[in-house]
C-alpha positions as CSV (number, residue, x, y, z in Angstrom):
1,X,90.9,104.9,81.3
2,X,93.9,103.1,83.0
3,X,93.3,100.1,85.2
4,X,95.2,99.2,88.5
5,X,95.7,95.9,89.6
6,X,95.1,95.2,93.0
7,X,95.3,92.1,95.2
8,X,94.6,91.7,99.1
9,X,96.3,89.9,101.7
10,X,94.1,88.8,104.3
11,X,93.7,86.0,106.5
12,X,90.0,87.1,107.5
13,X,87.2,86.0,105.1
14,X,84.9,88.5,106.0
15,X,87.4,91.5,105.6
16,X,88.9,89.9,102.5
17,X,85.1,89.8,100.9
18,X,84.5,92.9,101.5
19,X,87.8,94.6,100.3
20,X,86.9,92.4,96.7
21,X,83.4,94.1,97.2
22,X,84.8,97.6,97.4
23,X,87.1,97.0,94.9
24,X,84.5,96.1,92.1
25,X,82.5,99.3,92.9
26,X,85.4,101.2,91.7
27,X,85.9,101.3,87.9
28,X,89.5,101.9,87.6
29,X,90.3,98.6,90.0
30,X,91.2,95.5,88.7
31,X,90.8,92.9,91.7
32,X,93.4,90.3,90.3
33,X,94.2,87.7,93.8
34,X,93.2,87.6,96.7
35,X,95.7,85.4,99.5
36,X,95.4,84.4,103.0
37,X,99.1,84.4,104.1
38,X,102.2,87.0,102.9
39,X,104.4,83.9,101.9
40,X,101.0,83.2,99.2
41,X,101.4,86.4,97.8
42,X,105.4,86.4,97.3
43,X,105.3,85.0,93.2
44,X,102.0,87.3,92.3
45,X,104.3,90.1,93.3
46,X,107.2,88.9,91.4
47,X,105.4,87.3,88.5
48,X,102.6,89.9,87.9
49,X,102.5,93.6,87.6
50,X,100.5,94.4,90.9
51,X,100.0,98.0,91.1
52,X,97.6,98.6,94.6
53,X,98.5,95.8,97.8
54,X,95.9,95.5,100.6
55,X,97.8,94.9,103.7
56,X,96.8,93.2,106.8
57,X,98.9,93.3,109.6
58,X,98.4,90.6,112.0
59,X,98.8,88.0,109.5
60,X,99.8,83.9,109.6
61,X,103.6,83.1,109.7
62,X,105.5,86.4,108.4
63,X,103.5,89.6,109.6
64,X,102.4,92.3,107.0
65,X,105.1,94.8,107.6
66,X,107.9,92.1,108.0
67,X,107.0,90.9,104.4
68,X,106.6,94.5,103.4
69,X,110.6,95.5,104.2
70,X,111.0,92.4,102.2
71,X,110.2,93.5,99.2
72,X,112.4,95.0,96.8
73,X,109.3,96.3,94.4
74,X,106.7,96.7,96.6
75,X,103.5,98.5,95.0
76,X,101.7,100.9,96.5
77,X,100.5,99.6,99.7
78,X,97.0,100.4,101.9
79,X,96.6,99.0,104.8
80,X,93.7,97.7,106.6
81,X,94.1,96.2,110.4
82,X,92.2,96.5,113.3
83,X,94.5,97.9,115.6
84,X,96.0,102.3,115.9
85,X,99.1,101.6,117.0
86,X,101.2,100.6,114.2
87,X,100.4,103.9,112.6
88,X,103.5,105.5,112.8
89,X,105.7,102.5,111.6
90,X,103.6,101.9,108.2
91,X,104.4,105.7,107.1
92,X,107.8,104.7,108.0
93,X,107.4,101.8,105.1
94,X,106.1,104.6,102.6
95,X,102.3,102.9,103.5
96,X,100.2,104.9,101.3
97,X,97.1,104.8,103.6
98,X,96.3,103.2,107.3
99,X,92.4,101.6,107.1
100,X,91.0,100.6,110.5
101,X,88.3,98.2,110.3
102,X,85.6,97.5,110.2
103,X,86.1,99.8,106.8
104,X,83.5,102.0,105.2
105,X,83.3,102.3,101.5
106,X,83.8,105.8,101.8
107,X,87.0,105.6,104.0
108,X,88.2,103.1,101.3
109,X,87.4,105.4,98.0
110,X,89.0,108.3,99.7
111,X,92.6,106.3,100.3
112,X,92.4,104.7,96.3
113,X,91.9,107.9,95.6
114,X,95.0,109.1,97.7
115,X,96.7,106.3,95.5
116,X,96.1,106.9,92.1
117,X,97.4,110.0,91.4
118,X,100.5,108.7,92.6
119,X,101.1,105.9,90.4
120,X,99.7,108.2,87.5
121,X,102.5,110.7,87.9
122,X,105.4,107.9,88.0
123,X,107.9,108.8,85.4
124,X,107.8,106.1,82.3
125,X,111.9,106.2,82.4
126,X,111.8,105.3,86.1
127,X,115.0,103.8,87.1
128,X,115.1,100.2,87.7
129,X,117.8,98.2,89.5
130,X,120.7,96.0,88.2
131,X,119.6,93.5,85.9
132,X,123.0,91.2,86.3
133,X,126.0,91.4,87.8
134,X,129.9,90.7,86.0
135,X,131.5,88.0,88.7
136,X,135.1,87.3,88.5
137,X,135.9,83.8,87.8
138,X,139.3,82.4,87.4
139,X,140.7,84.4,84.4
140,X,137.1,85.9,82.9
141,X,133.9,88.1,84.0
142,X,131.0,85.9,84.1
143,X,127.5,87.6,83.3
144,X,125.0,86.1,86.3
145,X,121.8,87.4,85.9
146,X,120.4,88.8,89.6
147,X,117.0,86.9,89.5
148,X,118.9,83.7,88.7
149,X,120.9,83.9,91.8
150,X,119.9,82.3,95.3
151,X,122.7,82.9,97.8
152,X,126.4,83.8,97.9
153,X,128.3,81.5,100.8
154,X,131.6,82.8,102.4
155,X,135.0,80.0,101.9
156,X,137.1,82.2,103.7
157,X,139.4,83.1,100.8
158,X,136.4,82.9,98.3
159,X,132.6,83.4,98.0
160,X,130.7,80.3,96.0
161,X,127.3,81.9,94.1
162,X,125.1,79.2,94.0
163,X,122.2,80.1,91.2
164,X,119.5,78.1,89.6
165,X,121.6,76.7,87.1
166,X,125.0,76.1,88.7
167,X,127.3,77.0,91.5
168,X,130.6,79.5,90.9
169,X,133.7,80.1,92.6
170,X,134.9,83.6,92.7
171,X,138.1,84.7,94.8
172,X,136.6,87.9,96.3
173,X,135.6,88.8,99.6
174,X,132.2,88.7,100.9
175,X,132.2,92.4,101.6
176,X,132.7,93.0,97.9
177,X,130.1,90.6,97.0
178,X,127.4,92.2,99.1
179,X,128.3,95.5,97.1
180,X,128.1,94.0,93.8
181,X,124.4,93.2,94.9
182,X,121.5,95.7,95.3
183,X,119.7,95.7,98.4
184,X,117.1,94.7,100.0
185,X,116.8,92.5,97.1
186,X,120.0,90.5,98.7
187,X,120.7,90.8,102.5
188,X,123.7,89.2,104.7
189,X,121.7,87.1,106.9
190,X,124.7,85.6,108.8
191,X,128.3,86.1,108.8
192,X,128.6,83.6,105.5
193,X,126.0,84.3,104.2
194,X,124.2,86.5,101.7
195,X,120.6,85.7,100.7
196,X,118.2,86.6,97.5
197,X,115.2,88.0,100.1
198,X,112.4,87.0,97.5
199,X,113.6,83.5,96.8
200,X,112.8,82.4,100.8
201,X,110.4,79.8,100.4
202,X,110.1,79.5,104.6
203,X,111.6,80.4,107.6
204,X,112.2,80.0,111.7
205,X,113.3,82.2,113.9
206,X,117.0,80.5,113.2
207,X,116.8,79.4,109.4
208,X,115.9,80.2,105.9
209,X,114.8,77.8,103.3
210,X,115.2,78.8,99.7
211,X,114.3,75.4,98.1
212,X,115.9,72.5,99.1
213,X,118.8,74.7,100.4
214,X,118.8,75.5,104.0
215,X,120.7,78.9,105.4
216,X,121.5,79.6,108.8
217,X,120.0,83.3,110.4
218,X,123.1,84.6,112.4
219,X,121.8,86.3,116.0
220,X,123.3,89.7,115.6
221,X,121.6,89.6,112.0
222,X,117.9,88.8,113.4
223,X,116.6,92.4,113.8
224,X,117.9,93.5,110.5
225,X,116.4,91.2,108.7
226,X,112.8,91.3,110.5
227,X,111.6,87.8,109.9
Protein backbone atom coordinates (compact mmCIF):
# COMPACT_ATOMS: atom_id res chain seq x y z
CA UNK A 1 0.00 0.00 0.00
CA UNK A 2 1.57 3.48 -0.88
CA UNK A 3 1.74 6.19 1.75
CA UNK A 4 1.20 10.01 1.28
CA UNK A 5 2.77 12.47 3.19
CA UNK A 6 0.85 15.09 4.47
CA UNK A 7 1.51 18.15 6.56
CA UNK A 8 -0.99 21.10 7.72
CA UNK A 9 -0.65 24.61 7.94
CA UNK A 10 -2.66 26.07 10.49
CA UNK A 11 -2.50 28.73 12.93
CA UNK A 12 -5.47 27.31 15.01
CA UNK A 13 -4.64 24.61 17.60
CA UNK A 14 -7.83 23.19 17.80
CA UNK A 15 -8.30 22.81 13.90
CA UNK A 16 -4.70 21.74 13.48
CA UNK A 17 -5.39 18.81 16.25
CA UNK A 18 -8.00 17.66 14.68
CA UNK A 19 -6.75 17.53 11.06
CA UNK A 20 -3.60 15.26 12.77
CA UNK A 21 -6.65 13.27 14.30
CA UNK A 22 -8.27 12.66 11.02
CA UNK A 23 -5.20 12.07 9.40
CA UNK A 24 -4.19 8.99 11.66
CA UNK A 25 -7.63 7.29 11.09
CA UNK A 26 -6.67 6.98 7.60
CA UNK A 27 -4.21 4.24 6.75
CA UNK A 28 -2.63 5.44 3.67
CA UNK A 29 -1.65 9.08 5.46
CA UNK A 30 1.47 9.81 6.75
CA UNK A 31 1.08 13.07 9.04
CA UNK A 32 4.78 14.26 8.72
CA UNK A 33 4.55 18.38 10.16
CA UNK A 34 2.45 20.23 11.26
CA UNK A 35 3.20 24.52 11.08
CA UNK A 36 1.53 27.49 12.37
CA UNK A 37 2.57 30.03 9.70
CA UNK A 38 3.20 29.55 5.55
CA UNK A 39 6.73 31.07 5.90
CA UNK A 40 7.24 27.69 8.59
CA UNK A 41 6.34 25.45 6.07
CA UNK A 42 8.58 26.93 2.98
CA UNK A 43 11.86 24.30 3.60
CA UNK A 44 9.43 21.09 4.50
CA UNK A 45 8.14 21.73 0.99
CA UNK A 46 11.49 22.18 -0.54
CA UNK A 47 13.47 19.71 1.53
CA UNK A 48 10.85 16.88 1.92
CA UNK A 49 8.66 15.00 -0.55
CA UNK A 50 5.17 16.31 0.71
CA UNK A 51 2.60 14.72 -1.18
CA UNK A 52 -1.07 16.11 0.48
CA UNK A 53 -0.86 20.15 2.04
CA UNK A 54 -3.71 21.29 4.41
CA UNK A 55 -4.32 24.77 3.70
CA UNK A 56 -5.65 27.45 5.86
CA UNK A 57 -6.48 30.59 4.56
CA UNK A 58 -6.48 33.31 6.96
CA UNK A 59 -3.09 32.65 8.11
CA UNK A 60 -0.19 34.90 10.04
CA UNK A 61 2.02 37.10 7.78
CA UNK A 62 1.71 35.61 4.07
CA UNK A 63 -1.99 34.24 3.55
CA UNK A 64 -2.60 30.56 2.31
CA UNK A 65 -3.25 31.38 -1.25
CA UNK A 66 -0.51 34.12 -1.51
CA UNK A 67 2.05 31.30 -0.44
CA UNK A 68 0.27 28.93 -2.60
CA UNK A 69 1.00 31.00 -6.12
CA UNK A 70 4.34 30.94 -4.58
CA UNK A 71 5.20 27.80 -5.04
CA UNK A 72 6.81 26.29 -7.89
CA UNK A 73 5.97 22.43 -6.74
CA UNK A 74 3.14 22.81 -4.83
CA UNK A 75 1.50 19.25 -3.77
CA UNK A 76 -1.84 18.51 -3.87
CA UNK A 77 -3.53 21.03 -1.85
CA UNK A 78 -7.06 20.73 0.54
CA UNK A 79 -8.12 23.43 2.01
CA UNK A 80 -9.83 23.90 5.23
CA UNK A 81 -11.09 27.73 6.28
CA UNK A 82 -13.96 28.98 7.77
CA UNK A 83 -15.21 31.29 5.38
CA UNK A 84 -17.41 30.36 1.36
CA UNK A 85 -16.17 32.98 -0.30
CA UNK A 86 -12.79 32.20 -1.48
CA UNK A 87 -14.28 29.19 -3.27
CA UNK A 88 -13.97 30.20 -6.66
CA UNK A 89 -10.25 31.53 -6.38
CA UNK A 90 -8.79 28.12 -4.74
CA UNK A 91 -10.10 26.04 -7.98
CA UNK A 92 -8.41 28.85 -9.75
CA UNK A 93 -5.04 27.59 -7.86
CA UNK A 94 -5.78 23.83 -8.96
CA UNK A 95 -7.07 23.45 -4.98
CA UNK A 96 -7.99 19.94 -4.91
CA UNK A 97 -10.78 20.29 -2.31
CA UNK A 98 -12.45 23.46 -0.28
CA UNK A 99 -13.24 22.06 3.65
CA UNK A 100 -15.32 24.55 5.72
CA UNK A 101 -14.98 24.11 9.31
CA UNK A 102 -15.75 23.00 11.70
CA UNK A 103 -14.86 19.64 9.48
CA UNK A 104 -16.44 16.32 9.81
CA UNK A 105 -14.40 13.16 9.42
CA UNK A 106 -16.62 12.13 6.74
CA UNK A 107 -16.32 15.50 4.70
CA UNK A 108 -12.52 15.06 5.21
CA UNK A 109 -12.33 11.11 3.91
CA UNK A 110 -14.40 11.96 1.02
CA UNK A 111 -11.84 14.98 -0.24
CA UNK A 112 -8.45 12.46 0.49
CA UNK A 113 -10.22 10.28 -1.25
CA UNK A 114 -10.84 12.90 -4.14
CA UNK A 115 -6.89 13.14 -3.84
CA UNK A 116 -5.43 10.00 -4.13
CA UNK A 117 -6.36 8.75 -7.20
CA UNK A 118 -4.79 11.70 -8.50
CA UNK A 119 -1.41 11.46 -7.39
CA UNK A 120 -1.72 7.59 -8.16
CA UNK A 121 -2.20 8.23 -11.81
CA UNK A 122 0.82 10.77 -12.11
CA UNK A 123 3.03 9.62 -14.86
CA UNK A 124 6.68 8.26 -13.28
CA UNK A 125 8.45 10.25 -16.34
CA UNK A 126 6.67 13.40 -15.33
CA UNK A 127 8.43 16.31 -16.63
CA UNK A 128 10.41 18.38 -14.23
CA UNK A 129 11.82 21.84 -14.72
CA UNK A 130 15.39 23.08 -15.60
CA UNK A 131 17.89 21.83 -13.33
CA UNK A 132 20.68 24.67 -14.37
CA UNK A 133 20.98 27.19 -16.58
CA UNK A 134 24.41 27.96 -19.14
CA UNK A 135 25.17 31.92 -18.35
CA UNK A 136 27.41 33.72 -20.59
CA UNK A 137 30.41 35.05 -18.94
CA UNK A 138 33.19 36.90 -20.52
CA UNK A 139 34.44 34.36 -23.23
CA UNK A 140 32.69 30.95 -21.67
CA UNK A 141 29.15 29.39 -20.64
CA UNK A 142 29.14 28.97 -17.00
CA UNK A 143 26.88 25.94 -15.63
CA UNK A 144 24.81 27.80 -12.50
CA UNK A 145 22.67 25.41 -10.97
CA UNK A 146 18.89 27.06 -10.55
CA UNK A 147 18.52 26.11 -6.71
CA UNK A 148 21.90 27.74 -6.10
CA UNK A 149 20.78 31.04 -7.42
CA UNK A 150 19.17 33.88 -5.29
CA UNK A 151 18.60 36.91 -7.48
CA UNK A 152 19.69 38.46 -10.84
CA UNK A 153 20.27 42.52 -10.46
CA UNK A 154 20.01 44.80 -13.60
CA UNK A 155 23.65 47.16 -14.40
CA UNK A 156 22.20 48.64 -17.16
CA UNK A 157 24.45 47.14 -19.76
CA UNK A 158 24.73 43.83 -17.63
CA UNK A 159 22.83 41.58 -15.16
CA UNK A 160 25.05 40.42 -11.91
CA UNK A 161 23.68 36.71 -10.66
CA UNK A 162 24.35 36.69 -7.24
CA UNK A 163 24.19 32.74 -5.98
CA UNK A 164 25.15 31.05 -2.72
CA UNK A 165 28.55 30.67 -3.69
CA UNK A 166 29.55 33.78 -5.64
CA UNK A 167 28.34 36.69 -7.65
CA UNK A 168 28.69 36.75 -11.80
CA UNK A 169 28.74 39.22 -14.38
CA UNK A 170 27.05 38.52 -17.57
CA UNK A 171 26.53 41.17 -20.45
CA UNK A 172 22.96 40.27 -21.25
CA UNK A 173 19.84 42.00 -20.80
CA UNK A 174 17.47 41.46 -18.09
CA UNK A 175 14.74 40.43 -20.50
CA UNK A 176 16.93 37.57 -21.57
CA UNK A 177 17.69 36.64 -18.14
CA UNK A 178 14.17 36.31 -16.98
CA UNK A 179 13.76 33.87 -20.02
CA UNK A 180 16.69 31.79 -19.24
CA UNK A 181 14.73 31.27 -15.85
CA UNK A 182 11.57 29.12 -15.36
CA UNK A 183 8.82 30.70 -13.64
CA UNK A 184 7.15 31.16 -10.88
CA UNK A 185 10.24 29.62 -9.56
CA UNK A 186 11.93 33.23 -10.43
CA UNK A 187 9.78 36.39 -10.81
CA UNK A 188 10.84 40.16 -11.65
CA UNK A 189 9.83 41.88 -8.64
CA UNK A 190 11.02 45.31 -9.68
CA UNK A 191 12.36 46.77 -12.69
CA UNK A 192 16.16 45.40 -11.55
CA UNK A 193 15.28 42.87 -10.24
CA UNK A 194 14.65 39.19 -10.62
CA UNK A 195 14.07 37.08 -7.50
CA UNK A 196 14.35 33.09 -6.65
CA UNK A 197 10.45 33.06 -5.05
CA UNK A 198 11.34 30.15 -2.58
CA UNK A 199 14.57 31.65 -1.21
CA UNK A 200 12.34 34.84 0.47
CA UNK A 201 13.15 34.44 3.97
CA UNK A 202 10.52 37.68 4.80
CA UNK A 203 8.82 40.35 3.39
CA UNK A 204 6.83 44.06 3.60
CA UNK A 205 4.57 45.32 1.59
CA UNK A 206 7.82 47.22 -0.11
CA UNK A 207 10.76 44.64 0.40
CA UNK A 208 12.01 41.16 0.16
CA UNK A 209 14.65 39.69 2.30
CA UNK A 210 16.46 36.59 0.94
CA UNK A 211 19.11 36.30 3.73
CA UNK A 212 21.08 39.05 4.50
CA UNK A 213 20.31 40.57 1.06
CA UNK A 214 17.48 42.97 0.91
CA UNK A 215 15.45 43.57 -2.63
CA UNK A 216 13.27 46.39 -3.32
CA UNK A 217 9.23 45.35 -4.51
CA UNK A 218 8.63 47.79 -7.51
CA UNK A 219 4.73 49.29 -7.22
CA UNK A 220 3.56 48.26 -10.61
CA UNK A 221 5.05 44.65 -9.73
CA UNK A 222 2.97 44.36 -6.26
CA UNK A 223 -0.21 42.55 -7.63
CA UNK A 224 1.81 40.15 -9.69
CA UNK A 225 3.68 39.00 -7.21
CA UNK A 226 0.77 38.67 -4.34
CA UNK A 227 2.77 39.06 -1.29
Amino acid sequence: MQVYNCIIIEDEPLAAQLLQEYIAQIPQLKFTGHYRTAMDALFPLQEQKIDILFLDIHLPGIKGFNFLRTLHRAPAVIVTTAYHQYALEGYELNVRDYLIKPVSFTRFSQAVAKVIPSLQALPANTAKLPESILLPVDRKKIRLELDKILYVESKREYVQVVTTGGEYISKITTMEMEEMLPQPMFQRVHRSFIVSMDKITAFSKTRLDLGTFSIPIGKSYRARITL
